[in-house]
C-alpha positions in Angstrom: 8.9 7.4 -34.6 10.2 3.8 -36.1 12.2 2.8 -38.9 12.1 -0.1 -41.5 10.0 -2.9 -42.5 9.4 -4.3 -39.0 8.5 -0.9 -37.6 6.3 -0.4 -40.2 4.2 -3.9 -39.7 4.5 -3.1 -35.5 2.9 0.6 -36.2 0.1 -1.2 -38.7 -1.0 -4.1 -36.3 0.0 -2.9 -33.2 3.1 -4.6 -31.0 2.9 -5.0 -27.3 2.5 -1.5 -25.5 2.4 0.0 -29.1 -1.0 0.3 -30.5 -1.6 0.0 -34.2 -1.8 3.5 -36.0 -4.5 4.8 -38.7 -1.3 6.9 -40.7 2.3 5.2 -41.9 4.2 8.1 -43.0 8.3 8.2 -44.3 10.6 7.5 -46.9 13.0 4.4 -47.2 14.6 1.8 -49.0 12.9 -0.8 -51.0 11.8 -3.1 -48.3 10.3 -0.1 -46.6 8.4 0.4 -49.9 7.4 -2.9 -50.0 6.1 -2.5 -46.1 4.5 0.3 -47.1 1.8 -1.4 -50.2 1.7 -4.7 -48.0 -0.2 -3.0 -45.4 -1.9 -0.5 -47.5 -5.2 -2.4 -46.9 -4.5 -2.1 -43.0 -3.7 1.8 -42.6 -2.9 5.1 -44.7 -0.1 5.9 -46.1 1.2 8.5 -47.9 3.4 7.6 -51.2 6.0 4.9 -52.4 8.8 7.3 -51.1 12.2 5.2 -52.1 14.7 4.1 -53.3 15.4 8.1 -53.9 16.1 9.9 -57.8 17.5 12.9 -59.4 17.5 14.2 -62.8 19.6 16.9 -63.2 18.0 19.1 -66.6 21.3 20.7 -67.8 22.6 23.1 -70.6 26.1 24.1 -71.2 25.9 26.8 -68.8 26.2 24.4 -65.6 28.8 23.5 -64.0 29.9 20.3 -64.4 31.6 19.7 -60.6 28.9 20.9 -59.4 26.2 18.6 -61.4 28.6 15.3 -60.4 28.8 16.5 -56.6 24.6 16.4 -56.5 24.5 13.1 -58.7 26.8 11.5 -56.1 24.8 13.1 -53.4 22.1 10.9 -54.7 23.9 8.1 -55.2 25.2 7.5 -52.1 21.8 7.0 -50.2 21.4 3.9 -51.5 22.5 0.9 -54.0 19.4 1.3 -55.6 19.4 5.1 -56.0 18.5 6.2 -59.3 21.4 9.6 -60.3 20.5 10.5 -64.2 21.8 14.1 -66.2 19.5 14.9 -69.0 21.4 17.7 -71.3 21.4 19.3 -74.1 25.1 19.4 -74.5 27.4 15.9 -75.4 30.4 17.5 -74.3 29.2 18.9 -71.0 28.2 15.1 -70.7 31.7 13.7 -71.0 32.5 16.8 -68.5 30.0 15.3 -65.9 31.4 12.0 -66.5 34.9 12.7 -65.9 33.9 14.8 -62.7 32.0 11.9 -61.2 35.5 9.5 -61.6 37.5 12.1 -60.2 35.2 12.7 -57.0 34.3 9.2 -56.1 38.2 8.5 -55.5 37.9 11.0 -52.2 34.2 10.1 -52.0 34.1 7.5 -48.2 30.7 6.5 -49.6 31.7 5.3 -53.0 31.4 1.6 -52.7 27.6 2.4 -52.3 27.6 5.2 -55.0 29.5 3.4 -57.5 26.1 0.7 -57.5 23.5 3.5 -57.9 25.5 5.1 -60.5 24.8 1.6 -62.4 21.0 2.4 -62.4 21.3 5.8 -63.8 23.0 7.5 -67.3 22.8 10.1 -69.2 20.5 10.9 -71.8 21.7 13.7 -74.4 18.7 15.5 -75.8 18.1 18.2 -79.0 16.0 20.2 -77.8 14.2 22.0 -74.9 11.0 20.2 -75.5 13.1 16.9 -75.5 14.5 17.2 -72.1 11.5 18.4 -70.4 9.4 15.1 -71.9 12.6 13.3 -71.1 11.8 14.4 -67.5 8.5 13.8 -67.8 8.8 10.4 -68.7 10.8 9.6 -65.6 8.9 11.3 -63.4 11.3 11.8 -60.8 11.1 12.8 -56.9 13.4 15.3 -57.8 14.6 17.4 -60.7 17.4 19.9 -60.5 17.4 22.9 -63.4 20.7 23.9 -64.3 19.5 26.0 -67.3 20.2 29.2 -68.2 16.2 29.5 -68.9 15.3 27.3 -65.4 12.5 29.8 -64.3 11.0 29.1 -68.0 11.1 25.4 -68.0 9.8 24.8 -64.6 6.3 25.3 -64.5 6.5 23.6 -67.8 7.2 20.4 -66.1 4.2 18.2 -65.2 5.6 15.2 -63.3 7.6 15.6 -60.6 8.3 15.2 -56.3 9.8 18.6 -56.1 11.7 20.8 -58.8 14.9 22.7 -57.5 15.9 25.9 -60.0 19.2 27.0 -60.8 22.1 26.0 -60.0 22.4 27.5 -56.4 19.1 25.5 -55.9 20.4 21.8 -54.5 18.7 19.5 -54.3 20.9 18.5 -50.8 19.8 21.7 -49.4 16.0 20.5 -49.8 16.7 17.6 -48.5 18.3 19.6 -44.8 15.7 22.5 -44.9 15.4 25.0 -47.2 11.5 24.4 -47.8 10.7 21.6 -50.1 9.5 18.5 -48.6 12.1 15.6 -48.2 9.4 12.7 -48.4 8.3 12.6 -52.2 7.2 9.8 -54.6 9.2 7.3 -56.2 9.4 5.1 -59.1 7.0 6.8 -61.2 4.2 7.6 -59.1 4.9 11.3 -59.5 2.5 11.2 -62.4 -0.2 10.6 -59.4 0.8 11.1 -55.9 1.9 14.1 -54.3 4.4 14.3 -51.2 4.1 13.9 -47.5 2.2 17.3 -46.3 -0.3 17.6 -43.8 -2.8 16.9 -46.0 -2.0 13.1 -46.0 -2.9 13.2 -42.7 -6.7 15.1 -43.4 -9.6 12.9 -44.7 -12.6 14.6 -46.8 -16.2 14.1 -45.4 -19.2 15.0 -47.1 -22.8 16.2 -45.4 -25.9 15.7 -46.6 -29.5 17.2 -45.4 -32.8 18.0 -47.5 -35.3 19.8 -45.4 -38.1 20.2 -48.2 -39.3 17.1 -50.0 -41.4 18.4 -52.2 -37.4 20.9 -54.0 -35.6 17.9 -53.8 -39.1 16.5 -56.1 -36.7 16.5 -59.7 -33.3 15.6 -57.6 -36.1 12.0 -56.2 -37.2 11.0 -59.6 -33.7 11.4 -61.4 -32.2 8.5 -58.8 -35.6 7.2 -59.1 -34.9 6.7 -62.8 -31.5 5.7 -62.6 -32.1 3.7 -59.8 -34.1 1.4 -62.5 -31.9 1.7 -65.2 -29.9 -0.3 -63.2 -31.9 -2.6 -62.3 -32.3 -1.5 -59.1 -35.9 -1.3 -58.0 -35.3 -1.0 -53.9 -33.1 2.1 -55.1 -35.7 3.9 -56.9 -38.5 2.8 -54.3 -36.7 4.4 -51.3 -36.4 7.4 -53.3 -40.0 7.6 -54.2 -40.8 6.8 -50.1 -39.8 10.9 -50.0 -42.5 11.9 -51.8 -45.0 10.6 -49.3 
């Protein structure tokens, strides 16, 4: 295992006794990110995981110490974290709010959490519907469900890393074990990436073999025909060579 931008180019390309990888795996920061697409052309990898996000989905049911403590959780990874609260209630907002200015006087990491708390807000919402295209929209690595109706709204939500539900569910405790993968997309690319699993480290190969010329007869002169639709005469030529 190696860590940032360097390691990443080293594990591509190779670097003295180290010999250049087929897989680049792990989350980061934006450089790491950057690493990451530059040598996408090189080796696999598995998602733009970084800067990190959270939206907490909230109702006035949650707790409001509780939503700052996880939005400062978030924001203290990184400058360029990305902590948002989407709720349905203005006055739990203002609760939140208050909660976050109280906790970041004790908080050692502030100085760090105070920047990412820059890149995020709050968006107050009028509906159910709202919040969960609110969500949507972001397509977050993570969203946190402090509803009183979370079990109805999650599998409602289309675009996500990993969805934690209810407000014992945090997202802190995913992150140190409790199941859900830690290395999710960022910035977006929810909407079409999944997280690290093994599966990012699997490759689909497809087989091929016709034993009886004279079935595959129809399968010959449909890419016989297409072949020359697209102008492509050898195509439909080594197609017809089967029925020899």
């Amino acid at each position: 295992a190696a860590g940032g931008a360097h390691a990443i180019a080293a594990l591509a390309f190779g670097a003295g006794p180290l010999p250049a990888c087929d897989v680049v795996v792990g989350p980061g920061n934006r450089y790491v990110a950057a690493a990451k697409q530059l040598v996408g052309a090189q080796v696999a990898t598995d998602t733009i995981a970084g800067p990190s996000e959270l939206v907490v989905f909230a109702d006035a049911t949650a707790s409001p110490g509780a939503i700052a403590a996880d939005l400062l959780a978030q924001a203290e990874h990184d400058p360029d974290a990305v902590p948002v609260l989407v709720t349905l209630d203005p006055r739990l907002a203002d609760r939140v709010e208050a909660e976050i200015a109280r906790q970041l006087g004790a908080l050692p990491t502030a100085a760090v959490a105070r920047e990412a708390l820059a890149n995020g807000g709050v968006v107050t919402v009028a509906s159910m519907e709202e919040g969960i295209a609110a969500c949507d929209a972001l397509a977050p690595e993570h969203v946190e469900l402090f509803l009183q109706c979370a079990d109805l709204i999650a599998p409602r939500l289309a675009h996500f890393g990993a969805v934690f539900i209810g407000g014992a569910s945090a997202e802190v405790l995913g992150d140190y074990g409790a199941g859900p993968n830690h290395v999710l997309p960022t910035g977006g690319t929810a909407r079409s990436r999944s997280g690290l699993s093994v599966y990012t480290f699997l490759r689909v190969r497809t087989w091929l073999r016709i034993d009886d010329g004279a079935a595959a007869r129809p399968l010959v002169e449909d890419a016989a025909w297409f072949g020359r639709v697209e102008g492509l005469e050898g195509h439909a030529r080594a197609a017809e060579a089967r029925l020899d």
